[in-house]
LUMBASE-258340 format. One record per residue (C-alpha): residue number from 1; residue in one letter; y, z, x. Coordinates in nm, 4 decimals. Each point is the difference from the previous one (the first is absolute). Layout:
BEGIN
{node NUM A {Y Z X}}
...
! end
This chain:
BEGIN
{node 1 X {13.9230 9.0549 1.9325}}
{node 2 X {-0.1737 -0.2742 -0.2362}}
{node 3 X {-0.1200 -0.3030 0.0950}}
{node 4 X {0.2179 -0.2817 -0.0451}}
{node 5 X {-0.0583 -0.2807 -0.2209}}
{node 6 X {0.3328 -0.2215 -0.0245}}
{node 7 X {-0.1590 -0.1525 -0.2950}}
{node 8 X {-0.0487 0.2996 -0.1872}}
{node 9 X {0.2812 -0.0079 -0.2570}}
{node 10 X {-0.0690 -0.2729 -0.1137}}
{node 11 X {-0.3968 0.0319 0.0032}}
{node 12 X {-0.1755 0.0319 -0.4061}}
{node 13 X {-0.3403 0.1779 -0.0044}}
{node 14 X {-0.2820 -0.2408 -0.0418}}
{node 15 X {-0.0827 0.1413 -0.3467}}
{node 16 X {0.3392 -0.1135 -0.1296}}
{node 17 X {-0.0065 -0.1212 -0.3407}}
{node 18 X {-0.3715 0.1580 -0.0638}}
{node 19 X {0.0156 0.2177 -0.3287}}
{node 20 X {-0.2483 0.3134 0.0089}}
{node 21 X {-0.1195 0.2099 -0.2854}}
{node 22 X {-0.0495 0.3303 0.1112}}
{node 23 X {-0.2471 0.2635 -0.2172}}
{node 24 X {-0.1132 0.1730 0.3058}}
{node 25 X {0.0477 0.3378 0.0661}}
{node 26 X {-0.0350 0.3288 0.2810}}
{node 27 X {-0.0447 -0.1871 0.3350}}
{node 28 X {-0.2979 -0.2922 0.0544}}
{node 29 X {0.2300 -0.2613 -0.2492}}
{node 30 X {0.3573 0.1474 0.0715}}
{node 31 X {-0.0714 -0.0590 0.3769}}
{node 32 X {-0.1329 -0.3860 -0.0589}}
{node 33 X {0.2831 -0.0922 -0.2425}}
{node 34 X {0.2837 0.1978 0.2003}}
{node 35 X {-0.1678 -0.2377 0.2971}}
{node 36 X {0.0716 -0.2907 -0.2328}}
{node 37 X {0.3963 0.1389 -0.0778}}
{node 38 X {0.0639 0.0325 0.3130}}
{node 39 X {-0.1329 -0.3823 0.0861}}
{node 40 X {0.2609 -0.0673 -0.2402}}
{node 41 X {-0.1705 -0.0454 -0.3128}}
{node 42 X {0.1458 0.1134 -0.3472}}
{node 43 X {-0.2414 0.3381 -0.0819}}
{node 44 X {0.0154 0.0830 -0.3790}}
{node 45 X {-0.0943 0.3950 -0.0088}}
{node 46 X {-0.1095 0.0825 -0.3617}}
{node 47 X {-0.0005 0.3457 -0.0920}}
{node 48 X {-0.0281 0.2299 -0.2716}}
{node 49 X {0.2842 0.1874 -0.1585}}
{node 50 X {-0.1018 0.3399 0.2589}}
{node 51 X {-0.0319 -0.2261 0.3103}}
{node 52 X {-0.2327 -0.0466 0.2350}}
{node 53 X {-0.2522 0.3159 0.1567}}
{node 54 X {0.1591 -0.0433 0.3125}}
{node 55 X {0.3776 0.0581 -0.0468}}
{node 56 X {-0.0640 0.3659 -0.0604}}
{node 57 X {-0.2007 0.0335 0.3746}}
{node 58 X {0.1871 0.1847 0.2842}}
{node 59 X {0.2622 -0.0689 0.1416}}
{node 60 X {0.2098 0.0016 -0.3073}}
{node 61 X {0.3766 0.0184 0.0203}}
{node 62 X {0.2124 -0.0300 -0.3544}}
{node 63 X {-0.3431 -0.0931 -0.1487}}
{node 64 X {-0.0343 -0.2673 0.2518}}
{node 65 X {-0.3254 -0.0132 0.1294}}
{node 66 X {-0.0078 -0.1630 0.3950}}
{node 67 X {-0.3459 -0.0407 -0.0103}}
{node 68 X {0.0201 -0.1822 -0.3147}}
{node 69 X {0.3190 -0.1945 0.1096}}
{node 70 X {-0.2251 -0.0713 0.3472}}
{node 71 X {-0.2568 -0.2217 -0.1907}}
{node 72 X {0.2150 -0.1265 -0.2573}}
{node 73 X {0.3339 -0.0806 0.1286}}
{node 74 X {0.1218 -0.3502 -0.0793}}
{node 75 X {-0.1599 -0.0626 -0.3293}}
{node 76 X {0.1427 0.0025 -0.3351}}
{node 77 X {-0.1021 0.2649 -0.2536}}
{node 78 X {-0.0540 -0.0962 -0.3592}}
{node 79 X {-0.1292 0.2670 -0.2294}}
{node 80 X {-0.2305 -0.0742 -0.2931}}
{node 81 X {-0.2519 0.1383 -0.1837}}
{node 82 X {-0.3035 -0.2474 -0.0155}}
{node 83 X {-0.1547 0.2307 -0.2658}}
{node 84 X {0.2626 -0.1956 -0.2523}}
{node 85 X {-0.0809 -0.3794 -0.0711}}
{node 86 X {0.3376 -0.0749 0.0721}}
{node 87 X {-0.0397 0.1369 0.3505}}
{node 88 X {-0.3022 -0.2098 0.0450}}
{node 89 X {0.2000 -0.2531 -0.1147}}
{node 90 X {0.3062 0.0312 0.2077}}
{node 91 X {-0.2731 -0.0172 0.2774}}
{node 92 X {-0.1584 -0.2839 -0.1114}}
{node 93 X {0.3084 -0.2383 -0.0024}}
{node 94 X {0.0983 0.1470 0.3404}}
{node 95 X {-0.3517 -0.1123 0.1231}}
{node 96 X {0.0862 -0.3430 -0.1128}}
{node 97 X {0.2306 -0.0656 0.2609}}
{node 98 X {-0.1588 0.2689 0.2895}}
{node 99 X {-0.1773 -0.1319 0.2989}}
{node 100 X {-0.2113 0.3123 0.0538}}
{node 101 X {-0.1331 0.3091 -0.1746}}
{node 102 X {-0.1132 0.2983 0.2315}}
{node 103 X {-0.1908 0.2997 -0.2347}}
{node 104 X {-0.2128 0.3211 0.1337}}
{node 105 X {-0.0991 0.1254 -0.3454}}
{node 106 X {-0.3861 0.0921 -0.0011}}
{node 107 X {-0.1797 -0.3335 -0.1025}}
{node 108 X {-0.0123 -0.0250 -0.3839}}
{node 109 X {0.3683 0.1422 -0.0745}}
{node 110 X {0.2069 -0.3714 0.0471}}
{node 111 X {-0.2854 -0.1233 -0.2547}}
{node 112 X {0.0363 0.2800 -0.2526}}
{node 113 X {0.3984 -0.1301 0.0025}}
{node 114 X {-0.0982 -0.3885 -0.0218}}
{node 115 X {0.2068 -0.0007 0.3350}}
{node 116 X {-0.3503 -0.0935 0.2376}}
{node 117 X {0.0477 -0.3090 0.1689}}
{node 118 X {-0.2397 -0.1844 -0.2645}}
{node 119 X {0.2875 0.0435 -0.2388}}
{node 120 X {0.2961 -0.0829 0.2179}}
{node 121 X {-0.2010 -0.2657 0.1588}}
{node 122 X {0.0203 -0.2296 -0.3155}}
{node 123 X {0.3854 0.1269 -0.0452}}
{node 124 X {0.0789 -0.1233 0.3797}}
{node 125 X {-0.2925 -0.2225 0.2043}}
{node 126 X {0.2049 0.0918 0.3026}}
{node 127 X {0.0266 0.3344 0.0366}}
{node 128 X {-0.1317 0.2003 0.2916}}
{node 129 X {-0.2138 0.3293 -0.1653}}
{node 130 X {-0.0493 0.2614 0.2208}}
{node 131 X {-0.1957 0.2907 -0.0686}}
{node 132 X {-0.0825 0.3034 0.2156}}
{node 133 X {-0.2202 0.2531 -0.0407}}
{node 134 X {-0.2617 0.2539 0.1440}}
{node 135 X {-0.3175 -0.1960 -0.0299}}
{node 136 X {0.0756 -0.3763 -0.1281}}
{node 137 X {0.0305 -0.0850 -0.3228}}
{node 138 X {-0.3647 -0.0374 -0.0730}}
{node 139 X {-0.3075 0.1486 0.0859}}
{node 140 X {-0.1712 0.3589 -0.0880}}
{node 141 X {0.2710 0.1832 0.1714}}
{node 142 X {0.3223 -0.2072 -0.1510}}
{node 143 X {0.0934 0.2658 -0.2096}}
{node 144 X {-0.0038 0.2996 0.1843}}
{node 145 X {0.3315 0.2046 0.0659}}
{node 146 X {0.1044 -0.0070 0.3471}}
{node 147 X {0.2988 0.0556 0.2942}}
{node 148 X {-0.0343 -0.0665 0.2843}}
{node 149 X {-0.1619 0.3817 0.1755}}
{node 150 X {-0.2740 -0.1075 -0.2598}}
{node 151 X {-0.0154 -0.4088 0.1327}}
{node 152 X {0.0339 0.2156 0.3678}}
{node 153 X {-0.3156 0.1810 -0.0990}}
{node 154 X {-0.1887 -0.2656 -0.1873}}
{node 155 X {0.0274 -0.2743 0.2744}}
{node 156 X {-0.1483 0.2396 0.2706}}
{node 157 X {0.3409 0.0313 0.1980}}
{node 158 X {0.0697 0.3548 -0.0092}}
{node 159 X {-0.3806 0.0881 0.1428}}
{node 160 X {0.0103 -0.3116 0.2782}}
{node 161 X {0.3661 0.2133 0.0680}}
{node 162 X {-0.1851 0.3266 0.0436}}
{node 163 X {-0.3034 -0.1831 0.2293}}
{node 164 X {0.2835 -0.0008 0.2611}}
{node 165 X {0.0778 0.4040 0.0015}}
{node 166 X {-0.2534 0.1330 0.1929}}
{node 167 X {-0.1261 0.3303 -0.1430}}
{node 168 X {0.1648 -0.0537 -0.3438}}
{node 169 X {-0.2279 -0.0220 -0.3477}}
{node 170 X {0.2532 0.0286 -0.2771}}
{node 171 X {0.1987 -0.3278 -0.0673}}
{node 172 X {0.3950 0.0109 0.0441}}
{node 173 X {0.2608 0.0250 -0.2668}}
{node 174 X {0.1801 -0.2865 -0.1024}}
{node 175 X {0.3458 -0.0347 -0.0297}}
{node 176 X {0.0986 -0.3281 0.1721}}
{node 177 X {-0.1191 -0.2769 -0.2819}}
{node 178 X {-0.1424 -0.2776 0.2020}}
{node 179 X {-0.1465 -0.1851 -0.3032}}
{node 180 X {0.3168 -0.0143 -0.1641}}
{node 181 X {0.1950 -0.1381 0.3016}}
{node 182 X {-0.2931 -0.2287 0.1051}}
{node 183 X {-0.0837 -0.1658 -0.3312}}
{node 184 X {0.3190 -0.0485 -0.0315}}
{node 185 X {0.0262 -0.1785 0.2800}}
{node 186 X {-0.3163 -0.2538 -0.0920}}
{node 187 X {0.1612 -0.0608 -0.3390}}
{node 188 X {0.3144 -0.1029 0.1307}}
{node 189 X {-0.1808 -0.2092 0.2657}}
{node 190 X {-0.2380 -0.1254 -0.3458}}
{node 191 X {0.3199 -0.0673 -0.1654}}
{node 192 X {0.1607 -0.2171 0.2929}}
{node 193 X {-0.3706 -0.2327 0.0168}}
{node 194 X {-0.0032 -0.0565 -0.3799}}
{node 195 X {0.4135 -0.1546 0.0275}}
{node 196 X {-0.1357 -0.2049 0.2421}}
{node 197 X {-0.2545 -0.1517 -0.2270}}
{node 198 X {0.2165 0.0266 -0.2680}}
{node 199 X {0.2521 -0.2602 0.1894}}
{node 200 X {-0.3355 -0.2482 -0.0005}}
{node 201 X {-0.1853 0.0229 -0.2767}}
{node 202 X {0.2909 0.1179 -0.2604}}
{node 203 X {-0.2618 0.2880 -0.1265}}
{node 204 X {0.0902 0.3643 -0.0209}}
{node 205 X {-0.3604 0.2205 0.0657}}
{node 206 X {-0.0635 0.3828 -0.0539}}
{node 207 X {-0.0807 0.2139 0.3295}}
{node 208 X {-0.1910 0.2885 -0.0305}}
{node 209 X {0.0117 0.2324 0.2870}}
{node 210 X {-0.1879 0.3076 0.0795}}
{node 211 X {0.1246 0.3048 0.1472}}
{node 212 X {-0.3623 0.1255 0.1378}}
{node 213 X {-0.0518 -0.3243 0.1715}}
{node 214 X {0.3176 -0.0099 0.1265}}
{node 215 X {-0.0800 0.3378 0.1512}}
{node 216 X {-0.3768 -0.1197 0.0998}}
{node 217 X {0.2146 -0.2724 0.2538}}
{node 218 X {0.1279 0.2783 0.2181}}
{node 219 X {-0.3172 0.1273 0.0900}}
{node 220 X {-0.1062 -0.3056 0.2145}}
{node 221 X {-0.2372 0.1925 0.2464}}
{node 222 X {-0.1588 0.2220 -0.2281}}
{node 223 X {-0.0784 -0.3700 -0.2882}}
{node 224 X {-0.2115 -0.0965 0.2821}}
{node 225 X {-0.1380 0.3522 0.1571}}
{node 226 X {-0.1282 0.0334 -0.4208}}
{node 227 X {-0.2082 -0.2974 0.1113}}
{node 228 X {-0.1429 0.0084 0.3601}}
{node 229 X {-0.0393 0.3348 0.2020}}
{node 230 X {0.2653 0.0353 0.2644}}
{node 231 X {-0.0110 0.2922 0.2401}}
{node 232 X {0.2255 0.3155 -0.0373}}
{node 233 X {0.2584 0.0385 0.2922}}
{node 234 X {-0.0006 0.3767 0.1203}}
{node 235 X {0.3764 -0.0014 -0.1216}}
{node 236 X {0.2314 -0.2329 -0.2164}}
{node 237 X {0.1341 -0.2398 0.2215}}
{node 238 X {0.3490 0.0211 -0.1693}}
{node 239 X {0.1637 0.3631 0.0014}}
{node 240 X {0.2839 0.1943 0.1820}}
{node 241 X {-0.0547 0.1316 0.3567}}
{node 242 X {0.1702 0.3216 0.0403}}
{node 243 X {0.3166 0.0484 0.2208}}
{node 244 X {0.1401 0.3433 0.1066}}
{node 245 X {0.2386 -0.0438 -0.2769}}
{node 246 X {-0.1686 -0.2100 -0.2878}}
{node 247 X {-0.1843 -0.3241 -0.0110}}
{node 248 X {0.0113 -0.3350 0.0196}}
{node 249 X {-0.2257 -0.2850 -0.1116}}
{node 250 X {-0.1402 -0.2104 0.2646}}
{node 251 X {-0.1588 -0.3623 -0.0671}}
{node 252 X {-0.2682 -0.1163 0.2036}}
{node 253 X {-0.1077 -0.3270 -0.1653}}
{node 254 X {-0.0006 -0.2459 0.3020}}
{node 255 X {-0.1498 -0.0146 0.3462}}
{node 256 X {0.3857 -0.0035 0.1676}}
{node 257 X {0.0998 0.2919 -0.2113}}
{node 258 X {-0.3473 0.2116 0.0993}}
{node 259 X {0.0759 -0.1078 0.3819}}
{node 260 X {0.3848 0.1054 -0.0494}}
{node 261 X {-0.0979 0.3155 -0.1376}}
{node 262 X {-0.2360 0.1200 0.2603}}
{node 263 X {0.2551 -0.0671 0.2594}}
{node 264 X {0.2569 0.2354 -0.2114}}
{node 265 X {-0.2323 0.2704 0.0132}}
{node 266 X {-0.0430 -0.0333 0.3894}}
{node 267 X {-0.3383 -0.1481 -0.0400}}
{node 268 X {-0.0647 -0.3523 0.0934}}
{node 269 X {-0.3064 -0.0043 0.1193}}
{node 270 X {-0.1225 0.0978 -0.3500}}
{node 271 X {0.0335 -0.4002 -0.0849}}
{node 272 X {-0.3057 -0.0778 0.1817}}
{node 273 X {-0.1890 0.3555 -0.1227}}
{node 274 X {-0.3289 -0.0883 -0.1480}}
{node 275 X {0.0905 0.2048 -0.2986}}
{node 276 X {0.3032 -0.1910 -0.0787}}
{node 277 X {-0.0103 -0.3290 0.1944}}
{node 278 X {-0.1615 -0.1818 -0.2857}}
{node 279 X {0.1602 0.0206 -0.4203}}
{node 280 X {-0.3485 0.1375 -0.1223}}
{node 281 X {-0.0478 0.2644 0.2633}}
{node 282 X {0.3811 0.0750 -0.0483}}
{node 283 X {-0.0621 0.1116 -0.3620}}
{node 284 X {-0.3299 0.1644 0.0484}}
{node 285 X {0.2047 0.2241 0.3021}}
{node 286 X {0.3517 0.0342 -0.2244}}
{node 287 X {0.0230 0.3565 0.0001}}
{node 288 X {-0.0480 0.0442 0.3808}}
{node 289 X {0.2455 -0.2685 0.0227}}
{node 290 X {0.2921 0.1765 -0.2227}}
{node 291 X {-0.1222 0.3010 0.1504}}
{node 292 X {0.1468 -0.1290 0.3537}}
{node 293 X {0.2965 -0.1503 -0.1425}}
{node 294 X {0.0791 0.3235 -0.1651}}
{node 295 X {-0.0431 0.1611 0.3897}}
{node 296 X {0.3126 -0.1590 0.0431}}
{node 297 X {0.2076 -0.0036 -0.3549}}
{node 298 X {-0.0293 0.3584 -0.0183}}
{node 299 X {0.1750 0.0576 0.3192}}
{node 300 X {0.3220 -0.2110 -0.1068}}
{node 301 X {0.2300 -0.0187 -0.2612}}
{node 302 X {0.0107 -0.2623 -0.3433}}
{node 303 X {0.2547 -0.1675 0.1364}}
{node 304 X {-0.1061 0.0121 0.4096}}
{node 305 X {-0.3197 -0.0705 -0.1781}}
{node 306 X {0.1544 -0.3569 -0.2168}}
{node 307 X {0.1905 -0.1073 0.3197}}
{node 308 X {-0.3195 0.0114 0.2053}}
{node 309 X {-0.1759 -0.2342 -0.2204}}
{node 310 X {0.2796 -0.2121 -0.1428}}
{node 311 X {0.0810 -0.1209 0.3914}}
{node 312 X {-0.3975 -0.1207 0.0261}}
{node 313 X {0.0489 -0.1684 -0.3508}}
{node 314 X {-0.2243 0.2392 -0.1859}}
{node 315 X {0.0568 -0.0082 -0.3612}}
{node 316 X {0.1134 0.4109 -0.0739}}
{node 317 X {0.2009 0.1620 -0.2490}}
{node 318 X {0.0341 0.3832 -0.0666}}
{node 319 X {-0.0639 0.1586 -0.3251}}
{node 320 X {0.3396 -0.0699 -0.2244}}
{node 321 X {0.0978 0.0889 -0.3334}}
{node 322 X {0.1488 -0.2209 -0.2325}}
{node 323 X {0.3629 0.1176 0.0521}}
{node 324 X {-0.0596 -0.0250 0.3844}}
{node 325 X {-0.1459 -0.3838 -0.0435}}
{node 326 X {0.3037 -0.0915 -0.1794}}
{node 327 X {0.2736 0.1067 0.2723}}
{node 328 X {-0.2187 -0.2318 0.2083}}
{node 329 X {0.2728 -0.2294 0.1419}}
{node 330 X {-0.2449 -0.3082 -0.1079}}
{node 331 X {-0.0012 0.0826 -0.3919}}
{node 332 X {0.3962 -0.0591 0.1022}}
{node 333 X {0.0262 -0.3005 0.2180}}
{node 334 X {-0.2443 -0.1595 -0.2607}}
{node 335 X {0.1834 0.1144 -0.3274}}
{node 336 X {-0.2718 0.1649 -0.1188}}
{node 337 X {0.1847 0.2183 -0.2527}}
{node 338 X {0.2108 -0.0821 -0.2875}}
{node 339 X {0.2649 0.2163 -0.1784}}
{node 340 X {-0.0451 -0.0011 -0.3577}}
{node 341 X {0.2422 0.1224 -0.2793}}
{node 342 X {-0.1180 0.2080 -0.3163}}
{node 343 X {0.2054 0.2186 -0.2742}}
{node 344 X {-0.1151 0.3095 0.2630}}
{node 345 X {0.1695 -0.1794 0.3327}}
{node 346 X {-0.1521 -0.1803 0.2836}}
{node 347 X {-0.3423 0.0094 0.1401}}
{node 348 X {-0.1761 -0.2280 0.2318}}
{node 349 X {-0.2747 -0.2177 -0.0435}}
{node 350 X {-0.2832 -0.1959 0.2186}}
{node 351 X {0.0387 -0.3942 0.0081}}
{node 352 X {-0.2876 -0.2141 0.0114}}
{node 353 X {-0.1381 0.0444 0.3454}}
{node 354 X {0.0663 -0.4092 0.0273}}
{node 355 X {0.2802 -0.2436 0.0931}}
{node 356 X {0.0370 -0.3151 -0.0834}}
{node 357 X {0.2602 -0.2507 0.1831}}
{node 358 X {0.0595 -0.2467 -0.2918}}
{node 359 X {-0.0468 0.3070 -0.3028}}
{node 360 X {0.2076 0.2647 -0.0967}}
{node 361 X {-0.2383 0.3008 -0.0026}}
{node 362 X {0.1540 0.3636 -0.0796}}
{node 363 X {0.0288 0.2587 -0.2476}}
{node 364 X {0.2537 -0.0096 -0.2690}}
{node 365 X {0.2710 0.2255 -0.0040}}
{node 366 X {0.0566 0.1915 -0.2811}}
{node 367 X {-0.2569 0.1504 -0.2182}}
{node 368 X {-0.0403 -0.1022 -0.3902}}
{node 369 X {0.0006 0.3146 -0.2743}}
{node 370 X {-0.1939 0.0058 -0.2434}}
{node 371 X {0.0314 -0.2816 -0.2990}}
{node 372 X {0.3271 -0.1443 0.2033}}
{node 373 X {-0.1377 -0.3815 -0.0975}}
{node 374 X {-0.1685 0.0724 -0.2921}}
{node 375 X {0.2863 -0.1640 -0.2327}}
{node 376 X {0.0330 -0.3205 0.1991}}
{node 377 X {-0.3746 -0.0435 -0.0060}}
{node 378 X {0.0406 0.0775 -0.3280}}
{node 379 X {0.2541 -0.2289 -0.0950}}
{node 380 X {-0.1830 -0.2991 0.2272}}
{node 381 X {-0.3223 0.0245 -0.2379}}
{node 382 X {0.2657 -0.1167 -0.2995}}
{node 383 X {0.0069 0.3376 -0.1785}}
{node 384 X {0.3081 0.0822 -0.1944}}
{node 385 X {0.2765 0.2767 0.1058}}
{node 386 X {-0.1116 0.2245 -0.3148}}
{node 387 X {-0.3991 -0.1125 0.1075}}
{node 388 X {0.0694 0.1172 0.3502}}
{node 389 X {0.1778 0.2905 -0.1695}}
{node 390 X {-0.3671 0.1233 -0.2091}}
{node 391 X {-0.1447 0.0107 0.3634}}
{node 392 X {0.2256 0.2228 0.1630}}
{node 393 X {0.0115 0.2498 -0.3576}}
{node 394 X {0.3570 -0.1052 -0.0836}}
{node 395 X {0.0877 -0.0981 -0.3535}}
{node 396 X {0.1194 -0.3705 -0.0530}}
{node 397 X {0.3655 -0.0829 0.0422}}
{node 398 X {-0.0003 -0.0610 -0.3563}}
{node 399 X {-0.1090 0.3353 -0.0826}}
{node 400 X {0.2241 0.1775 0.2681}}
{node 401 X {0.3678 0.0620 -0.1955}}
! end
């Protein structure tokens, strides 16, 4: 079941009529202009002649790449090479009549082109620049390569992760890109704020976002702890109790959820305990504390154990993997999912974790291939059939017999 919205059909996304230029590749710009596609604006994917890095990442089916067709799906795919001047070109009269630009080259590459936003700025005082990278586009460490398990290392995340495993020294491998996602995220969000000024003072502006602050915001606590000494709690406050068949994560972040809790466990009188009546005593005691709750979780089942605390309004959840979160019967009732098509089938993708009840807000529903616009964009620039011809390596019509 989805949630019903009568309106629906007839909703547009509230990027309708908003023309993107999209150089970005991998995942921290894909995910911020798919965002924008899917709000209904019209996402301009250039390419070169091999296609993007990601359409060759698992899965692949046909040479159809879900992962790629995940971040990318709803855009339109022009290929060019912007080593040519006429590439740069074709780009440049595109720009003309774009709303916004969204790059992740390292800082210095758009420049090298004459495609930076000082030299589009001139060709169209309207247009929305946005450029991600790494560190910012200035400043000693502009130019250094990076992805985000480097940005994850750099910003202090991954060893503010590891201060929560107690007993642990060497820092986790990374294979869940929360830079990429994140920054994403804050461009899009950039992108949205600079439209709105661009509706009142008729002045396009560049935005320069940074993938190591972006990661620096998740790590609220520890921004301050770098500042003032805080006490360490005997154990993390945050972490799964064990269960006599697995775990489950238990969330004690209020003074009704604590009192809940303790009468779950079959201890009640533990509300008024000295070491765990008051907040600050309550983290200096944690790990007796977890220690009695796990008295009891041990003795039950996961899902004795989720009943338990669901029915005193504990917030709880055991351990899933992806596949298991997405048979949830919420990602269903909420339309959480939608089914994309691509020259290797069907394959599902998230929508934007949002609603809206006067915008259309979804995924597209077919996937683009590679260079499928290229000749209309082409052709909309004011190049000639045999011009448009040269770019795809075909010999003018009046040269074919």
């Amino acid at each position: 079941m989805t949630i019903d919205n009568p309106d629906e059909g007839n909703l547009t996304g509230s990027f309708a009529g908003l023309r993107v230029i999209d150089f970005s590749t991998t995942i921290a710009g894909p995910h911020c202009t798919r965002m924008l596609a899917d709000m209904g604006a019209e996402v301009i994917k250039i390419e070169t002649v091999e296609g993007e890095t990601m359409r060759t990442r698992p899965p692949v089916r046909n040479n159809c790449s879900t992962a790629f067709g995940q971040l990318n799906v709803g855009k339109n795919s022009l290929v060019l090479d912007l080593k040519s001047p006429a590439g740069v070109e074709a780009v440049r009269r595109l720009v003309a009549g774009a709303d916004v630009l969204v790059e992740n080259f390292r800082p210095g590459v758009m420049r090298r082109l004459k495609l930076d936003y000082a030299s589009l700025h001139a060709l169209n005082p309207k247009l929305i620049y946005c450029s991600i990278s790494g560190y910012g586009q200035t400043g000693p460490s502009a130019e250094l390569p990076a992805y985000a398990p480097v940005i994850h290392a750099a910003s202090g995340y991954e060893m503010a992760h590891l201060a929560y495993q107690p007993g642990r020294t060497r820092p986790d491998y990374c294979g869940i890109y929360h830079a990429d996602v994140l920054t994403g995220v804050y461009a899009f969000g950039a992108i949205s704020a600079a439209l709105y000024q661009l509706a009142h003072s008729e002045k396009g502006q560049h935005i320069d976002v940074s993938m190591l602050e972006s990661m620096l915001s998740l790590t609220l606590n520890e921004l301050q702890w770098s500042q003032f000494e805080v006490k360490a709690t005997q154990r993390p406050m945050f972490g799964p109790i064990e269960t006599s068949d697995g775990y489950v994560m238990v969330a004690i972040a209020s003074e009704k959820t604590f009192q809940s809790l303790m009468k779950v466990i079959g201890h009640p009188e533990w509300v008024s305990d000295p070491r765990f009546a008051k907040y600050s005593d309550r983290r200096e005691n944690w790990g007796s504390l977890m220690e009695g709750v796990e008295a009891w979780s041990r003795a039950v089942t996961t899902e004795h154990c989720l009943v338990a605390l669901n029915e005193r309004g504990v917030p709880s959840s055991a351990y899933r993997t992806v596949a298991e979160a997405l048979k949830d019967p919420q990602i269903a009732h909420r339309g959480a999912l939608a089914e994309v098509q691509d020259g290797g089938g069907s394959f599902k993708v998230l929508n934007l974790p949002f609603r809206m009840s006067g915008a259309r807000v979804s995924a597209a529903k077919r996937m683009s291939t590679l260079g499928e616009h290229t000749r209309a964009y082409l052709k909309e620039t004011g190049l000639s059939e045999d011009e448009i011809a040269a770019f795809a390596g075909k010999p003018p019509k009046s040269a074919r017999g």
